[in-house]
C-alpha positions as CSV (number, residue, x, y, z in Angstrom):
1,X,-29.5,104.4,128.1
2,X,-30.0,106.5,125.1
3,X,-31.4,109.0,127.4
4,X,-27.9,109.1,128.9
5,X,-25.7,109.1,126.6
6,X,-26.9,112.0,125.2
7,X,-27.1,114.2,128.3
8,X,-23.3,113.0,128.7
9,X,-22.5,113.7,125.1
10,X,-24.2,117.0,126.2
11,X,-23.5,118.2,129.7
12,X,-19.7,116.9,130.0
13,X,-18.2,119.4,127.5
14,X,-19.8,122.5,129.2
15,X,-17.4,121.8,131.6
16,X,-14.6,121.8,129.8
17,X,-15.7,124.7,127.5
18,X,-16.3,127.1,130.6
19,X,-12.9,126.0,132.1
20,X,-11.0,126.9,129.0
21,X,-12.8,130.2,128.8
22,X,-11.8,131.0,132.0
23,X,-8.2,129.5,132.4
24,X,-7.9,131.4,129.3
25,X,-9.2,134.8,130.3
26,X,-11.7,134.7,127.4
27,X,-15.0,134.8,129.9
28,X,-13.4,138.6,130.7
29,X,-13.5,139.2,126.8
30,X,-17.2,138.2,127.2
31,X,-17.8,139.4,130.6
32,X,-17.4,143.0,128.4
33,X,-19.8,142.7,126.4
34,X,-22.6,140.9,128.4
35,X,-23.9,140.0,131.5
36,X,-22.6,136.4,133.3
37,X,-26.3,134.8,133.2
38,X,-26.5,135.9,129.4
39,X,-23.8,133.9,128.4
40,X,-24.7,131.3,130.5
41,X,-28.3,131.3,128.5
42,X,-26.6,131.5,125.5
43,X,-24.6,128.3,126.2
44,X,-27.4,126.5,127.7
45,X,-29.8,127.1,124.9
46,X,-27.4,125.9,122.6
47,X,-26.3,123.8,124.1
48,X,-30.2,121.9,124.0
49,X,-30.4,122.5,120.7
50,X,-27.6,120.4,120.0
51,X,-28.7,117.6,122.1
52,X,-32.0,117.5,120.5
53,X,-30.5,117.7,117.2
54,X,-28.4,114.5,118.1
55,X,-31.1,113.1,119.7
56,X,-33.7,113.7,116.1
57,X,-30.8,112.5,113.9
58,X,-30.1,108.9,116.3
59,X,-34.2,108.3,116.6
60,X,-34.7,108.8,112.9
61,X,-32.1,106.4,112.0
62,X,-33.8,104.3,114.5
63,X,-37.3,104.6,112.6
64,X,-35.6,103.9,109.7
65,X,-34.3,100.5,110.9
66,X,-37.3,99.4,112.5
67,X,-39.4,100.5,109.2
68,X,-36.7,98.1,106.6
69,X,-37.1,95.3,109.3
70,X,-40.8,95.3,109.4
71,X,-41.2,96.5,113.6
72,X,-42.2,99.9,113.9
73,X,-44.9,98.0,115.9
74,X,-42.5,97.8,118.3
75,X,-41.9,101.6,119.0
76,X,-43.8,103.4,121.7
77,X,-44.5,106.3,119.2
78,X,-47.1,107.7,122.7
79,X,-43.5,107.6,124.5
80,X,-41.6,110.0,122.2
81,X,-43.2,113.6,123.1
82,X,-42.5,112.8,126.7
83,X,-39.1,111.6,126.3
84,X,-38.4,115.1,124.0
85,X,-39.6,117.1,127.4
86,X,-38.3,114.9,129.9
87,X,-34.8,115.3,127.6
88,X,-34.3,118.6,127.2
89,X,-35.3,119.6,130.9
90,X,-32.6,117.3,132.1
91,X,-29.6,118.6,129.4
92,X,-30.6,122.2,131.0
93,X,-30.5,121.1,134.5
94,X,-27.7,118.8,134.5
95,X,-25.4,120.9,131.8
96,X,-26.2,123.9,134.3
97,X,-24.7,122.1,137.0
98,X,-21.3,121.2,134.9
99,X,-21.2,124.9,134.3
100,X,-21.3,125.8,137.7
101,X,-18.4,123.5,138.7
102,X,-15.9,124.8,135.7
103,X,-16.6,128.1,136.8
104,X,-15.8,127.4,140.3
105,X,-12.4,125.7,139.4
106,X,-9.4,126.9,137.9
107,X,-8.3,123.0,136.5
108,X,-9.7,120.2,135.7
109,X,-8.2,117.8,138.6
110,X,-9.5,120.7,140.5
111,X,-13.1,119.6,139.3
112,X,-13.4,115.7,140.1
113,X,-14.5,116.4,143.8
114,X,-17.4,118.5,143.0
115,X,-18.4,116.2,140.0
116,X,-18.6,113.3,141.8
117,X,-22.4,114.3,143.6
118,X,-23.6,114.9,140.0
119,X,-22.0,111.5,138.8
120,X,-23.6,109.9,141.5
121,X,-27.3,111.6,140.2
122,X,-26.8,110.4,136.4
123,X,-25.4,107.7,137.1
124,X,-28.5,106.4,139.8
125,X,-30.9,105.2,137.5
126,X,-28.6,103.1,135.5
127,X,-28.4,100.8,138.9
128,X,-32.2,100.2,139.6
129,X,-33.2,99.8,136.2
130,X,-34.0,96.4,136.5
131,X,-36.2,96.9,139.3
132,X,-38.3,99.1,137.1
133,X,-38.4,96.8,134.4
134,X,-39.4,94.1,136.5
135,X,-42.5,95.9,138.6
136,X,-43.1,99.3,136.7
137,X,-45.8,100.3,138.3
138,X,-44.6,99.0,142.1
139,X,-44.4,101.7,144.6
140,X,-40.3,101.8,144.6
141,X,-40.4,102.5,140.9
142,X,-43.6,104.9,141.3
143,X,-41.6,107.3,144.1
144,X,-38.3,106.5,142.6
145,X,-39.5,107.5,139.3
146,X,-41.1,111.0,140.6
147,X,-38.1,112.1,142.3
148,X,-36.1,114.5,140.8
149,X,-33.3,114.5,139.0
150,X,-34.0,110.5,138.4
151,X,-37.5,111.9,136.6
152,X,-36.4,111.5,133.2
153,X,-34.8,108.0,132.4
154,X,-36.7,106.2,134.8
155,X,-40.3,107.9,134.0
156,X,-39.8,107.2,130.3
157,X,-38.0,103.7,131.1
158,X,-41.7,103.0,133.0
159,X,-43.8,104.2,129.9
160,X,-41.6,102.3,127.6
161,X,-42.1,99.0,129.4
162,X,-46.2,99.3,130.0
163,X,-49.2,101.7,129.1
164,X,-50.7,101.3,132.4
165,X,-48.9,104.9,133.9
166,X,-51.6,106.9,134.8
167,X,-51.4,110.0,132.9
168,X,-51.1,112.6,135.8
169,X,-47.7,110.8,137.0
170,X,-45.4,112.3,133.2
171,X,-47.6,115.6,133.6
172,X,-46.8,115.7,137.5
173,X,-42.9,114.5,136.3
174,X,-42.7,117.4,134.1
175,X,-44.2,120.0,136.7
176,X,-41.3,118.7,139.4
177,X,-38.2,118.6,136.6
178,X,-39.5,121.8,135.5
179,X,-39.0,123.1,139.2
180,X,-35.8,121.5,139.7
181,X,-34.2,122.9,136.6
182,X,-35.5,126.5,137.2
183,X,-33.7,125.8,140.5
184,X,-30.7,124.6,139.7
185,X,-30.6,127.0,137.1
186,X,-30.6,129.9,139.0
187,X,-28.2,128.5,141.6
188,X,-25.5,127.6,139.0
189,X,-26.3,131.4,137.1
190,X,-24.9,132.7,141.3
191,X,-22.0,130.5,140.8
192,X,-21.2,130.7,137.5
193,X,-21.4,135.0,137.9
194,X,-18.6,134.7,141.1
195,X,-16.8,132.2,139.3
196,X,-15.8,132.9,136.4
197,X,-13.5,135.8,138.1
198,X,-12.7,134.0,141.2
199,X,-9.2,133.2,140.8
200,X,-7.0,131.0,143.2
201,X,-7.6,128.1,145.4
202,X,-10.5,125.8,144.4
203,X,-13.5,126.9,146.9
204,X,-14.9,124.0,148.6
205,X,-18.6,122.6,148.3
206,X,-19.7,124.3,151.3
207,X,-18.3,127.9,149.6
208,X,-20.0,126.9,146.1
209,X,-23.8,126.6,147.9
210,X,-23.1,129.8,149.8
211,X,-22.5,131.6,146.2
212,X,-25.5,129.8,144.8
213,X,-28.0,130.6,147.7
């Protein structure tokens, strides 16, 4: 859950900030002075860095709780490093995505159709998490857990609830997210280059993968 609320807190206004540049004519300010996948980097990188500095300030005022009531017993400390990784590769990925659809569209109504495919992939885990809980290491939360983009919330869910994870599964989680995000990345970079100028009638899904690939 925390895992999700910050890549909405995150991802969700790259949207809107990409759509205002653009409605705006501000991206062909910036379109002046750099290249479309460098502003898209910049964006992206800062964006992260705010996520993980909302994420630092949330689990230290976490610590802090469980210290003054005595249960820092409680907190899988082995679980942290992962969940950093696992959360800043899915802020890129996912925030890339939202980039991609505000560049495509010139509103925001314009934007609900295309959104609703990434919804439906951070919204996923949220439905099977009891399943997980309940048989962590069972085969349907073993695949479930290693396919991307459900990698991040229900990997760490899994190494939050038992120890027993073999080690190879986060490393092999990390290897697969990393893939994906370089992916989608680069996809959304395609997009994001033909759309930030493309003016008129909101292409359809079919037109956005043909810029992307």
């Amino acid at each position: 859950m925390f895992m999700f609320m910050i890549i909405m807190m995150s991802a969700q206004p790259m949207l809107e900030s990409v759509l205002e540049e653009k409605t705006n004519r501000i991206a062909e300010v910036l379109l002046g002075s750099a290249k479309p996948f460098q502003i898209m980097a910049g964006k992206l990188i800062g964006n992260v860095a705010g996520s993980l500095t909302v994420a630092i300030i949330y689990l230290s005022g976490g610590l802090a709780l469980a210290y003054f009531k005595d249960a820092l017993d409680l907190v899988p400390f082995e679980t942290l490093p992962w969940y950093a990784v696992f959360q800043l590769l899915a802020v890129l990925m996912f925030s890339s995505l939202f980039m991609a659809i505000g560049a495509s569209v010139n509103q925001l109504k314009e934007a609900q159709s295309l959104l609703l495919p990434v919804w439906i992939l951070i919204v996923a885990p949220l439905f099977v998490w009891f399943n997980i809980v309940r048989e962590p290491n069972g085969s349907f939360a073993t695949w479930l857990s290693l396919t991307p983009p459900f990698i991040p919330m229900l990997l760490c869910l899994r190494m939050g609830v038992t120890s027993a994870v073999p080690i190879w599964q986060p490393v092999l989680g990390v290897v697969l997210m990393l893939g994906t995000t370089v992916v989608c990345v680069y996809a959304a970079g395609r997009v994001f280059r033909i759309g930030m100028l493309a003016q008129g009638q909101a292409p359809r899904l079919r037109e956005i993968m043909r810029w992307a690939f």
